[in-house]
Structures are given as C-alpha cells and as structure tokens.
N, C-alpha and C positions, 0 to 999 in steps of 0.2 A: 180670374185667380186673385188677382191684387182686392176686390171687391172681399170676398173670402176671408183674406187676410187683413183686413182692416175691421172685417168683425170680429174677430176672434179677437184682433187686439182689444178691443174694446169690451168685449165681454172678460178677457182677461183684467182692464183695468176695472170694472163692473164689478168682478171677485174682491180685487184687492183691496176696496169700498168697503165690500160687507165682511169681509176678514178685519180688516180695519177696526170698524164697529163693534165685533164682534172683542177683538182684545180691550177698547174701551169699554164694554158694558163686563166685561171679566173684572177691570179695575173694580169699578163701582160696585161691584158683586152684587146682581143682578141672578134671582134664582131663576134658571131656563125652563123650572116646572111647569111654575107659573106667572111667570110673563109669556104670553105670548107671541112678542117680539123678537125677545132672545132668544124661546123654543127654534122658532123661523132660523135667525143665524147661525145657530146651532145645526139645524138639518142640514144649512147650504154648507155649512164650514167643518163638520167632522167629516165627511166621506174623504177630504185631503188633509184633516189634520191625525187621524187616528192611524193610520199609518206610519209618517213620519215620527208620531210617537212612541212608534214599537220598536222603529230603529234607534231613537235617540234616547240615550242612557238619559237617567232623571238628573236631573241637577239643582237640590234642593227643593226649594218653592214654587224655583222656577219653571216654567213649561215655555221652550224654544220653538215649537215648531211650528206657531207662525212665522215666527221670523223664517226659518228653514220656509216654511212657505214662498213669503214673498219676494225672497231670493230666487226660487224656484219660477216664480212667474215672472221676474221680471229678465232672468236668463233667457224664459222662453218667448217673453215681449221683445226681446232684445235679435235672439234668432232669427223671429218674425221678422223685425227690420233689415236685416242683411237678406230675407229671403225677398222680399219686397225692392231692395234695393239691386236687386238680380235682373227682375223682369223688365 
C-alpha cells in the first residue's frame, strides 16, 4: 500500500511540473497550435483545468485555476501524507 502511495505522490508532483510549465509557456505566449510542445501540456493540463474553469467566475485577464489546481494537488499530496503516516 505505502509503495502505491508514494507513486501517486510523485506522479502528482510529475503534474504539478507540467502544470508549472504549462502557466510559464502561457506567459511567454506560446501558440499551442503550433508548437508542439505546448499542444502536449495542453492535452495533459486541460482535462483538470477546464473544469475548474466552469466553476470559477472570470476575473478579468486572469485565469485562476491553476492555482485552484495546485492547491487541489497539494491538499491531495498532503492527505496522502497523513494516509501514509497511518500504516
């Protein structure tokens, strides 16, 4: 179980890399058509970001829900720890 759960952490920190990335190359404005770099983080990162967007009202230019994201993983990185700290 503990094996389990140390993957998942890590595949959760593994997200929070290419979500990372993903808000860097948003700076730099990086068209995801065609790079095919940014296409790739885009695939991994809208299936959790497109959601939280439908729930979070727009707040000007800005788009929150990375952050709402990485809050979200690191609540559930953080769970893990206490579950882990069980067995």
């Amino acid at each position: 179980m503990r094996a389990i759960i140390e993957v998942l952490n890590f595949l959760l920190s593994l997200y929070s890399f290419i979500l990372l990335c993903r808000v860097l190359l948003s700076w730099i404005q990086v068209d995801p058509f065609t790079n095919p770099v940014a296409r790739f983080l885009y695939n991994l990162t809208e299936p959790l970001l497109e959601p939280i967007r439908s729930i979070l009202p727009p707040v000007g230019m800005m788009d929150f829900s990375p952050l709402v994201a990485f809050v979200l993983i690191i609540a559930f990185q953080q769970a893990l720890s206490i579950l882990t700290a069980g067995l």
